[in-house]
C-alpha positions as CSV (number, residue, x, y, z in Angstrom):
1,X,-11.3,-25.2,4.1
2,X,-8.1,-25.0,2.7
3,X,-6.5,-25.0,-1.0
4,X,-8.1,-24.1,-3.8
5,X,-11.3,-25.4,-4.4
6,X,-13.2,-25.4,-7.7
7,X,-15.3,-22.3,-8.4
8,X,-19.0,-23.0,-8.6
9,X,-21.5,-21.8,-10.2
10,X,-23.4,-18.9,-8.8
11,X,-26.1,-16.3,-9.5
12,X,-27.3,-13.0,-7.4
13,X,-30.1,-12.4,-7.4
14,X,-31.8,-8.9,-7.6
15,X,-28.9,-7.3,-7.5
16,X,-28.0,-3.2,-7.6
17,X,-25.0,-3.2,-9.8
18,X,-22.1,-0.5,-9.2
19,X,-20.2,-1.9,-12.2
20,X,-17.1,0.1,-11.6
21,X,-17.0,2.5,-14.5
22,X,-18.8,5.3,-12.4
23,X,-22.0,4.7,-14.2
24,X,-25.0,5.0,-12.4
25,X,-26.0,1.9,-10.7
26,X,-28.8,-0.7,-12.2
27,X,-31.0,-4.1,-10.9
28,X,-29.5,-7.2,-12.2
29,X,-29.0,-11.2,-12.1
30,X,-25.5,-11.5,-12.2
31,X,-24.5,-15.0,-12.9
32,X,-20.8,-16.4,-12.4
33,X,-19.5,-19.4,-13.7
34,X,-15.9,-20.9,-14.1
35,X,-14.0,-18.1,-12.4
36,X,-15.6,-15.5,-14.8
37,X,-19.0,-13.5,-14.9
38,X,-21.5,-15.6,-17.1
39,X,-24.3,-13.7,-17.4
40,X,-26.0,-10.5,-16.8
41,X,-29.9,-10.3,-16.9
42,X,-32.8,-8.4,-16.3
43,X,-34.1,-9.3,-12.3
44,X,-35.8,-12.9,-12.9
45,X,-35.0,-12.3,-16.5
46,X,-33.4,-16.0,-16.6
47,X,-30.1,-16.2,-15.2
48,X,-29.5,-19.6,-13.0
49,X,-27.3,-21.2,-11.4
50,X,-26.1,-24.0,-8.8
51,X,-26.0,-21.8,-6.0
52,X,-28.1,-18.5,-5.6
53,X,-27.4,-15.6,-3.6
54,X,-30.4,-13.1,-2.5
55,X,-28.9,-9.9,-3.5
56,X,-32.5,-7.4,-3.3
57,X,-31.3,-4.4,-1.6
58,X,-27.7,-5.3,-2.2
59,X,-25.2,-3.6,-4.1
60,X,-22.6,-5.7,-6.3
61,X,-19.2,-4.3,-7.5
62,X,-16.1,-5.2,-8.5
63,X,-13.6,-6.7,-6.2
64,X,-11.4,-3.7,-4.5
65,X,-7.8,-3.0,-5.4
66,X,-5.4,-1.7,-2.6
67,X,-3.1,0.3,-4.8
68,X,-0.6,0.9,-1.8
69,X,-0.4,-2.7,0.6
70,X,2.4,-3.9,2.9
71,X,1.1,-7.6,3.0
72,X,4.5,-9.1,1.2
73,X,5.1,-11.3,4.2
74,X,1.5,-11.4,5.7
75,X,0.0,-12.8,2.6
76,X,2.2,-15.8,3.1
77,X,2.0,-16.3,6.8
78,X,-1.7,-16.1,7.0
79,X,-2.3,-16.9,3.2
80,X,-6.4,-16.5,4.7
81,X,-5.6,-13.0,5.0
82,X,-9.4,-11.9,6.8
83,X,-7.6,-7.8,7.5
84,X,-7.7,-7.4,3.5
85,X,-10.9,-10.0,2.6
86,X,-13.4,-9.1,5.3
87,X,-13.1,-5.2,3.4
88,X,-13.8,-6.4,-0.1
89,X,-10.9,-7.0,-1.3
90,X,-10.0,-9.0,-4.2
91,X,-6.2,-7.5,-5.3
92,X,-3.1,-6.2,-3.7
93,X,-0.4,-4.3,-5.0
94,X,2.4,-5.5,-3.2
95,X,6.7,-4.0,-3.3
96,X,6.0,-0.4,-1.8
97,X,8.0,2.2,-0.8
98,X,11.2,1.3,-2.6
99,X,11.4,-1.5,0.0
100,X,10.7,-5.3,-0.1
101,X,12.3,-8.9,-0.8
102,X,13.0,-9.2,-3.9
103,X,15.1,-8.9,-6.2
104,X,18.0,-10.0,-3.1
105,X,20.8,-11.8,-2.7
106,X,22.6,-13.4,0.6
107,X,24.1,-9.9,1.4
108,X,21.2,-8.1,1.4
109,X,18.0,-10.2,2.5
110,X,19.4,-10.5,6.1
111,X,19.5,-6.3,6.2
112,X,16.2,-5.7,4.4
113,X,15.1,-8.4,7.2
114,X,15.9,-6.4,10.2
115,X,15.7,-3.0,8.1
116,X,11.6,-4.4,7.7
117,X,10.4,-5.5,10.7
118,X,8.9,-3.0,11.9
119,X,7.1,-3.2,8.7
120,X,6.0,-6.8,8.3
121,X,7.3,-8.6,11.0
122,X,10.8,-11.1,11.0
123,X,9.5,-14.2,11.4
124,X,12.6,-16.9,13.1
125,X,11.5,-19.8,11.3
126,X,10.1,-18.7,7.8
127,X,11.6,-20.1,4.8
128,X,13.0,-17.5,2.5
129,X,13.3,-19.7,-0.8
130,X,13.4,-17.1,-3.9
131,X,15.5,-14.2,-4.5
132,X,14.1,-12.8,-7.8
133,X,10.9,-11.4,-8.4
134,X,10.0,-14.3,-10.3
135,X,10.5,-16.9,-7.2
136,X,8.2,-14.2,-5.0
137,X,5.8,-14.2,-7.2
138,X,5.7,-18.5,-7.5
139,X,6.1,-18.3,-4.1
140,X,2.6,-16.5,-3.7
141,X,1.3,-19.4,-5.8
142,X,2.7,-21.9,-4.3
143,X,1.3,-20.8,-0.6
144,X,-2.4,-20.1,-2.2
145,X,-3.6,-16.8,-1.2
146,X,-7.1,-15.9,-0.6
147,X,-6.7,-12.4,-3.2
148,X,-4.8,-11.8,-6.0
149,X,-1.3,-9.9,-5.6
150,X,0.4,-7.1,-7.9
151,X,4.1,-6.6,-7.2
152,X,6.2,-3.7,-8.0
153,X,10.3,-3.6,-8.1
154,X,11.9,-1.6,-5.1
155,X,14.1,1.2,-6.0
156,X,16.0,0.4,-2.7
157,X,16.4,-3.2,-2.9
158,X,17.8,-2.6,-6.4
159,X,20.1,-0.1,-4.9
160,X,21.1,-2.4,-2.4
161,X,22.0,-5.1,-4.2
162,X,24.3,-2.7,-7.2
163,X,25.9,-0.5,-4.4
164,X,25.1,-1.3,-0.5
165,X,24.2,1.7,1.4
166,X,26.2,3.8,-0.3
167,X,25.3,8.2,-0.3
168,X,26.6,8.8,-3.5
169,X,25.6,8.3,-7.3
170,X,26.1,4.8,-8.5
171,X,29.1,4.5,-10.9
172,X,28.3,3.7,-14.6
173,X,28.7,-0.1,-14.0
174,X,26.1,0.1,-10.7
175,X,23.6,1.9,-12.9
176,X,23.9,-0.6,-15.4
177,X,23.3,-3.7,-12.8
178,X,20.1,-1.7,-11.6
179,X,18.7,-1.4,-15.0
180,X,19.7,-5.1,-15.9
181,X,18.0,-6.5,-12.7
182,X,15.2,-4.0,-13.7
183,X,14.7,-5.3,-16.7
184,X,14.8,-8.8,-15.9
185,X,12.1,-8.2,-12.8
186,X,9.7,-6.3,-15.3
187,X,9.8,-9.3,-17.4
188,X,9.2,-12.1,-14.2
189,X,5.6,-9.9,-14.0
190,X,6.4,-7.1,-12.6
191,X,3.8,-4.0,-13.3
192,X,6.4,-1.6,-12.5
193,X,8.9,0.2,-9.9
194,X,8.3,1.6,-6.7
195,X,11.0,4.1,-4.6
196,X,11.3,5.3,-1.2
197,X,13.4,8.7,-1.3
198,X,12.9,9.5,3.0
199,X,13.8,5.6,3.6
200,X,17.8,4.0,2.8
201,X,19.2,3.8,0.4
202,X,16.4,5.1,-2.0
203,X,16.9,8.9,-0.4
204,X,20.3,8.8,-1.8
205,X,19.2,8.4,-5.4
206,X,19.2,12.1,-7.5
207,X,16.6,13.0,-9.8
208,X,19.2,11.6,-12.4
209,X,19.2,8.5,-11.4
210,X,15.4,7.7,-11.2
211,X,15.1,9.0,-14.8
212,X,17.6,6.2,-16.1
213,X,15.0,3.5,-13.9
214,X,11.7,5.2,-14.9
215,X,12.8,5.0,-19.0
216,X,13.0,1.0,-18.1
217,X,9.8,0.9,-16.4
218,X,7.9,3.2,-19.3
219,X,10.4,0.6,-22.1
220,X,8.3,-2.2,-20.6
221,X,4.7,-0.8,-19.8
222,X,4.7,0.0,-16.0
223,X,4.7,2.8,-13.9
224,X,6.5,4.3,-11.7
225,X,5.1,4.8,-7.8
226,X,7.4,6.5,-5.3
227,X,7.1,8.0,-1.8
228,X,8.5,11.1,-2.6
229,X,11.0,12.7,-0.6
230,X,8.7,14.8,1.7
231,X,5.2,14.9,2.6
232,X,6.1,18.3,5.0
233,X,7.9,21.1,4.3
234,X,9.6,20.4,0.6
235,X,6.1,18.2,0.0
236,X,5.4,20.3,-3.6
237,X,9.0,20.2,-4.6
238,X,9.1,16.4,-4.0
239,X,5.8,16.1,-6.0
240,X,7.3,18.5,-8.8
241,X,9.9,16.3,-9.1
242,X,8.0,12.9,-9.2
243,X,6.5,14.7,-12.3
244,X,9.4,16.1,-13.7
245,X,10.8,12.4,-14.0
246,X,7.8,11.4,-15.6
247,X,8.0,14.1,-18.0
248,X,12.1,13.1,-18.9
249,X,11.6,9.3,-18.8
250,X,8.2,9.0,-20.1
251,X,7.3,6.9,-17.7
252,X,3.3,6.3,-16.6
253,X,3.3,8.0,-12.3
254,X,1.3,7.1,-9.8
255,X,1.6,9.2,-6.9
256,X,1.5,7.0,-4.0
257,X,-0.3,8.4,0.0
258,X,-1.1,11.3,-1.9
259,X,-1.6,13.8,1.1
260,X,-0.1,16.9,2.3
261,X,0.9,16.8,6.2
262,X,2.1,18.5,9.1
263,X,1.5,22.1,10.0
264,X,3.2,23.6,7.1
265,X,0.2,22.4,4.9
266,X,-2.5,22.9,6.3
267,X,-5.1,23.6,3.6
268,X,-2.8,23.4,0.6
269,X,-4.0,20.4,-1.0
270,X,-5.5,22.9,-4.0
271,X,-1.5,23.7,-4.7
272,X,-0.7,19.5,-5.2
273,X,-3.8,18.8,-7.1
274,X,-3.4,21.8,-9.4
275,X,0.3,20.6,-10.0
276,X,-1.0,16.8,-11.2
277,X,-4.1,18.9,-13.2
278,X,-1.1,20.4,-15.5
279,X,0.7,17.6,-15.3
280,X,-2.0,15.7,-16.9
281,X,-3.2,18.6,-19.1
282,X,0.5,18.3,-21.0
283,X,0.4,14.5,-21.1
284,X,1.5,12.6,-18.4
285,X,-0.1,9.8,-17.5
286,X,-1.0,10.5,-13.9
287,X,-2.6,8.4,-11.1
288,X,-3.0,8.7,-7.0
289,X,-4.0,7.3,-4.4
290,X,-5.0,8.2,-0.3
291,X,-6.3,6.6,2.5
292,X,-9.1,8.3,4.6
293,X,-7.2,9.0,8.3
294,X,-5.3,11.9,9.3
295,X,-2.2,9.9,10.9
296,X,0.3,8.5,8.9
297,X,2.2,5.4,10.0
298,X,5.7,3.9,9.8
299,X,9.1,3.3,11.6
300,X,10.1,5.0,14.1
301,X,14.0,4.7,12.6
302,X,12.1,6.6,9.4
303,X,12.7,9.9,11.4
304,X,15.9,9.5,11.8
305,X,18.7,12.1,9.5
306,X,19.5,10.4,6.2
307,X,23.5,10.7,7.0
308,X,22.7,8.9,10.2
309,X,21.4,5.3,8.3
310,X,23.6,5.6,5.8
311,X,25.9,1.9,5.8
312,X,22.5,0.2,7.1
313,X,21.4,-0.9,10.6
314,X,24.3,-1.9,12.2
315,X,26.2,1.5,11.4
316,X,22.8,3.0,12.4
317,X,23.0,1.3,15.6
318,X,26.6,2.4,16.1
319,X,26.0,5.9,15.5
320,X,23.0,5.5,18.1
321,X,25.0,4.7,20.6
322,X,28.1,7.5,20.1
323,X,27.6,11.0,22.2
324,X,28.5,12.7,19.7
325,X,26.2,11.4,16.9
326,X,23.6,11.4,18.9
327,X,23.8,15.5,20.1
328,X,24.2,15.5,16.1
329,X,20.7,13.8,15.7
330,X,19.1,15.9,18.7
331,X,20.3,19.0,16.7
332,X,18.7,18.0,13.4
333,X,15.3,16.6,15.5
334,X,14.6,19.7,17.8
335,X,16.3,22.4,15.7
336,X,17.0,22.1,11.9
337,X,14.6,18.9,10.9
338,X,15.7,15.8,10.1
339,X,15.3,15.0,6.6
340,X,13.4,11.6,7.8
341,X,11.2,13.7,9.5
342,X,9.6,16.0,6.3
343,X,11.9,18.7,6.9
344,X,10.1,19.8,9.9
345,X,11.1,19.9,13.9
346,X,9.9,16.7,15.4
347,X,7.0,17.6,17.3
348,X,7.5,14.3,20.0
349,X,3.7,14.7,20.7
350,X,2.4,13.8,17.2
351,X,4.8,10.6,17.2
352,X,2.5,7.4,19.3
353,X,4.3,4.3,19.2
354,X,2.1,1.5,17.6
355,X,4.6,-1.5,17.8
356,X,7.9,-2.7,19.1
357,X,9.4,-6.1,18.6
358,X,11.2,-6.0,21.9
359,X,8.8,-7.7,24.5
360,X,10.4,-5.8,27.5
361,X,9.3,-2.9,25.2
362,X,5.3,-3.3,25.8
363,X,4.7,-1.1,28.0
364,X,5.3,1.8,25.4
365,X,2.9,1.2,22.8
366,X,-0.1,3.4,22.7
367,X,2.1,6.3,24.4
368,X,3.6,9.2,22.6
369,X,7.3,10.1,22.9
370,X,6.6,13.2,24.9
371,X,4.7,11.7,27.2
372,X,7.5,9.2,27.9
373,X,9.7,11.9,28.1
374,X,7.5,13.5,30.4
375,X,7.7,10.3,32.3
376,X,11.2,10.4,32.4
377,X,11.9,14.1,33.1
378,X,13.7,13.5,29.7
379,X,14.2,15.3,26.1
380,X,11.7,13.8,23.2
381,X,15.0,13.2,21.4
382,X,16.7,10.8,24.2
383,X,13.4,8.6,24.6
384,X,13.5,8.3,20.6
385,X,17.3,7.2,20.4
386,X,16.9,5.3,23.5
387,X,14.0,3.4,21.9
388,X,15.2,2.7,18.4
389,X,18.6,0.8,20.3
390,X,16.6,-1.3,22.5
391,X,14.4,-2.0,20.0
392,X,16.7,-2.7,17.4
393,X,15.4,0.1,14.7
394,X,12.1,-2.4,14.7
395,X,9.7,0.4,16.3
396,X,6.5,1.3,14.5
397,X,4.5,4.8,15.2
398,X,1.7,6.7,14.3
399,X,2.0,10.2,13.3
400,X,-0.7,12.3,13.7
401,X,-0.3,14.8,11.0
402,X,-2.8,15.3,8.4
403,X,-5.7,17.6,8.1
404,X,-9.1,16.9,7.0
405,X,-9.4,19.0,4.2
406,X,-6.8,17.9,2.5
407,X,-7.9,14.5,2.9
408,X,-11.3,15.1,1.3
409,X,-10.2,17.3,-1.5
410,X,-7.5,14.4,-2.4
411,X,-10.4,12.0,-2.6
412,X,-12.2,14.0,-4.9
413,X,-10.2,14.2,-7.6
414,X,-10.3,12.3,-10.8
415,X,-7.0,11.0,-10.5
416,X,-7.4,9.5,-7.2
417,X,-7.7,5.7,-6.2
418,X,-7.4,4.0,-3.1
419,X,-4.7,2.4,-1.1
420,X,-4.4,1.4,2.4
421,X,-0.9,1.9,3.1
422,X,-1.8,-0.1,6.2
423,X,1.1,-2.2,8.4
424,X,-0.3,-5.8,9.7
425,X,2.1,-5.8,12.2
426,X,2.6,-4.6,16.0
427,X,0.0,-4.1,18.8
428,X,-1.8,-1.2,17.9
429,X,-1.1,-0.7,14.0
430,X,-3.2,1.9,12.1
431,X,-6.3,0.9,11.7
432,X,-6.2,1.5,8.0
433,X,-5.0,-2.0,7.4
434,X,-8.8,-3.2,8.8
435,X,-10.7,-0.2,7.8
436,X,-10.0,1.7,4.5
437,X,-12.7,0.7,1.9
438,X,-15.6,0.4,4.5
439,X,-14.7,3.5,5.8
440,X,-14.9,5.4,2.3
441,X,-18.0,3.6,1.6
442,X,-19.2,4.6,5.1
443,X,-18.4,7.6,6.7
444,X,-17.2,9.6,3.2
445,X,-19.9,8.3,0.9
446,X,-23.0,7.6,2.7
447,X,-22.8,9.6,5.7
448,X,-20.6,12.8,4.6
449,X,-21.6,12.7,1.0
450,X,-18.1,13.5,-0.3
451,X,-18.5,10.7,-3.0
452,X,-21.4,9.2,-4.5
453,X,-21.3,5.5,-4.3
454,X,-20.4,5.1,-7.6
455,X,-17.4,7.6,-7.8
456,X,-16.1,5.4,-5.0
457,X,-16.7,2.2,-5.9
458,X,-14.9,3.4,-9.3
459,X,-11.8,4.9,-7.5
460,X,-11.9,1.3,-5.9
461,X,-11.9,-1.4,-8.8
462,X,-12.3,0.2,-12.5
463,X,-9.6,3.0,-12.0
464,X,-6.4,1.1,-10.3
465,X,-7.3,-1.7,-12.8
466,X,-6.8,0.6,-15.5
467,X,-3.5,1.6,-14.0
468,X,-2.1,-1.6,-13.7
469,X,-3.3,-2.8,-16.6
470,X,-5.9,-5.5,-15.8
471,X,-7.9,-5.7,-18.5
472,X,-10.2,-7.9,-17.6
473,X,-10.7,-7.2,-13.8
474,X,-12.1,-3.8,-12.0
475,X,-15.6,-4.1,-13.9
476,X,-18.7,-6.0,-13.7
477,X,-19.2,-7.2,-17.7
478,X,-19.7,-10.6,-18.8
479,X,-16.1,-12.2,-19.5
480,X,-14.6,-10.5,-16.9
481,X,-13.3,-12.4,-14.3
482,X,-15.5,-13.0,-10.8
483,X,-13.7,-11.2,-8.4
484,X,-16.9,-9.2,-6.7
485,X,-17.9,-8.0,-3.6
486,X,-21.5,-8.1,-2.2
487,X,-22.2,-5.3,0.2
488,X,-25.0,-3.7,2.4
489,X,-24.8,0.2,1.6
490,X,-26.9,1.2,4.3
491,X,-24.8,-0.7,7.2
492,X,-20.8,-1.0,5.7
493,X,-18.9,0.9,7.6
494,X,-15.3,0.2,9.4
495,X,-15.1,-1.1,12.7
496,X,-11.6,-0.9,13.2
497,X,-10.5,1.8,15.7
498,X,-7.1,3.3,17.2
499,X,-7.7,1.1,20.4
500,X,-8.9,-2.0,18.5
501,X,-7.5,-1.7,15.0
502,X,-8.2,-5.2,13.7
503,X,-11.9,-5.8,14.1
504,X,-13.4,-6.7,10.6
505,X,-15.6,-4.3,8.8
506,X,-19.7,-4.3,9.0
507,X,-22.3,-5.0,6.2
508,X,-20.0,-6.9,3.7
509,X,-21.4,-9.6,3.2
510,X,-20.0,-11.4,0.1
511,X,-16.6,-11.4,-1.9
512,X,-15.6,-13.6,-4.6
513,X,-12.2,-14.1,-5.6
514,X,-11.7,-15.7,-9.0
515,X,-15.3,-17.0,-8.5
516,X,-14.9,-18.6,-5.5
517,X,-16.0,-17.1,-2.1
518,X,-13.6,-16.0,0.5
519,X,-16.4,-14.2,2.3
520,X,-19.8,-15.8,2.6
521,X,-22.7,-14.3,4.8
522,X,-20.1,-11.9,6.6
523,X,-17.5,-14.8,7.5
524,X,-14.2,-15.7,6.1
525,X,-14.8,-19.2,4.7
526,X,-10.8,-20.1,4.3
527,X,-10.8,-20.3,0.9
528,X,-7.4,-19.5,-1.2
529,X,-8.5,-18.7,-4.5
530,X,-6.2,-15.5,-5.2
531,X,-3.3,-15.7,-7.2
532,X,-0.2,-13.8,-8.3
533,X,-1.2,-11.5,-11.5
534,X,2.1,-11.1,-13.3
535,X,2.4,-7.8,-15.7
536,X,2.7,-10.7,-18.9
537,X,-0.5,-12.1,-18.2
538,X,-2.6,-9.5,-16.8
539,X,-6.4,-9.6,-17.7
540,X,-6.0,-13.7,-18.3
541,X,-7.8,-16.5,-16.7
542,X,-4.5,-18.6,-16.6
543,X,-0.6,-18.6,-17.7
């Protein structure tokens, strides 16, 4: 089944109800009619409908939101989308990391292209029809989508399209085109502005420059969400900052992949979480989100020294194959730490590669640079350089890391939602993309007891909705609309591993999207009822 079909009527029966407020969970007929809950009852208390669902022993919530999602090209070519569905699902939030297709123009779509494949893929025969955020977001409704999509403006693109590549401050008149374009993608629906200071261009912005961006965001109701400059060694000065911008612009922050990595932070997750409990006790309107895995995941070109992809990827690729560049990037990898890399030396152990684009490349994935180097009898730094220029910059990795406790006492705080941060692409991508929400529900919830059921089903649905401003979405309540997901607390779990990372969660049995299901007994059912949810329409059954 394709297109998108009529919602039906439908009642579950029996249900336990985790409404998405936190509140403690209750036994209801929920009915759904129209694309919106109908009805809520007492069990048997009189609720019908054309279709019923037996829901005893089953618990009902919201449809999930993935605060942090890389499916801007994956949501098109396989609109069916079972990695994001098949875990609950309902909503994306799309335009992370200061990095995605639109706003563009002819100059820079081609770069952003080959600057994101490693990301979402480069597919040769797609057709890239729109270059504003307001031809994306049509374009998402035109192609039918099985879950609802949130986009946010890219820093970088923005940047790209005002100045190129450029390692300076933008002039007066550059600053002006990135607030204009800004402006005019807040009001195509955007919820807000998203910036990448380890990735091009957006590490070359100051704290100056974000602060003129971040007082259009907050002029227009969004937020701003930015992978801040380091997650290693200056990890609490790049969070300082984030707030510090918030503070100047007065601009709503939501602190994307929330975590504190590498060795240098081991156990100091107390010192970020008491930084965003003053932040919030003077005002700021403050959100996070984390994803429950110790390894991180992105390019492999991500490592590299900011000065050494500054122009884009074909000065990148240049420098990559000069001597003398390249003893300048071994020096800042093995000795000083690359800015791409947190600050930190690049331990080569840590870094598994998880894709490459390159088919003569294969052979690679699953292995870590050192043991390649070992391979070789070479240096971790040659295999890396040697890798991103036969691969053209498109190599993804793993990193492995993070530290458990930090992980959990990110989760627990009142702040925190959830995002996947999960890539689609490559042979061996994280597992995250398949695995998040179960895996909260699963291993954190029911089998470690970190969070009750309904603190996570809350950090899920009712608390990114409130960020982004969905007003009628996150919460079971009649009116609301019938994005829900039907779930087995004693099995859910996620399947997904390192060595398979795209086998579909357990014991979710039902998810509506807009009242219609994409998921029915535990099986995709095609359906494309999802839609883009632009920031001037939010909470509304139609435009």
């Amino acid at each position: 089944m394709s297109g998108r079909p009529v919602p039906s009527t439908t009642v579950f029966k029996g249900a336990t109800v985790v409404d998405g407020t936190g509140a403690e969970r209750y036994r209801a007929d929920v009915r759904i009619a129209d694309g919106l809950i109908a009805e809520i009852t007492e069990p048997g208390g009189g609720a019908g409908g054309a279709t019923e669902v037996d829901a005893d022993g089953l618990v009902l919530a919201p449809g999930f939101i993935d605060m942090h999602a890389h499916s801007d090209l994956a949501l098109l070519l396989e609109p069916e989308h079972p990695a994001k569905v098949t875990q609950g699902v309902t909503c994306e939030v799309l335009g992370q990391d200061g990095l995605s297709y639109a706003p563009v123009d002819d100059t820079t779509l081609p770069a952003l292209r080959r600057q994101l494949a490693g990301w979402n893929g480069d597919p040769a025969d797609f057709d890239w029809d729109w270059r504003d955020v307001a031809g994306y977001l049509d374009r998402i409704d035109r192609t039918r989508v099985a879950v609802n999509a949130c986009y946010l403006v890219p820093h970088g693109s923005l940047r790209m399209l005002a100045m190129g590549w450029r390692n300076r401050p933008p002039t007066p008149a550059e600053l002006d085109r990135m607030r204009q374009v800004l402006a005019q993608s807040l009001l195509h629906g955007a919820v807000g502005m998203s910036s990448g200071l380890s990735y091009t261009p957006g590490m070359y912005a100051d704290t100056a420059e974000l602060v003129e961006l971040c007082t259009v965001v907050a002029a227009y109701g969004g937020f701003h969400a930015p992978h801040q400059r380091s997650y290693g060694k200056g990890a609490l000065e790049g969070y300082a900052e984030m707030v510090e911008i918030a503070r100047r612009s007065g601009c709503a922050l939501h602190l994307t992949h929330a975590t504190m990595n590498f060795g240098v932070n081991r156990g100091r997750a107390g010192e970020l979480l008491a930084l965003v409990d003053r932040a919030l006790a003077d005002g700021v309107d403050l959100t996070l989100d984390s994803y429950p895995y110790l390894p991180g995941s992105t390019t492999l070109a991500a490592l590299l020294p900011s000065w050494a992809t500054e122009g884009g990827p074909d000065a990148t690729l240049a420098r990559l194959a000069d001597p003398a560049d390249r003893e300048r990037i071994r020096t800042a990898m093995e000795e000083q730490g690359s800015d791409g890399c947190h600050g930190v030396v690049a331990d080569w152990a840590t870094v598994q590669i998880s894709g490459v684009r390159s088919a003569e490349l294969a052979g690679v994935v699953g292995r870590t640079v050192a043991e390649l180097a070992a391979e070789r009898g070479s240096g971790g730094t040659e295999v890396f350089l040697d890798l991103l220029r036969r691969d053209e910059l498109a190599t993804t990795i793993l990193q492995h890391v993070g530290h458990e406790e930090n992980v959990r006492a990110v989760m627990r705080h009142r702040a925190h939602t959830v995002g996947s941060d999960g890539l689609l692409v490559g042979a061996r991508p994280h597992p995250r993309a398949w695995g998040t929400f179960p895996r909260y529900l699963g291993h954190y919830s029911r089998e470690l007891g970190v969070l009750t059921l309904e603190e996570t089903i809350a950090r899920m649905t009712g608390r990114p909705a409130a960020r982004l401003g969905l007003d009628r979405r996150g919460r079971i309540a009649p009116g609301h609309h019938a994005d829900l997901v039907l779930l087995d607390p004693e099995r859910v779990r996620d399947a997904a591993t390192f060595e398979q990372p795209r086998l579909p969660a357990e014991g979710i049995e039902y998810v509506y999207v807009n009242g219609t299901a994409v998921v029915r007994q535990g099986r995709t059912t095609g359906a494309r009822p999802g839609r883009a949810l632009r920031r001037t329409d939010r909470g509304t059954l139609a435009r």
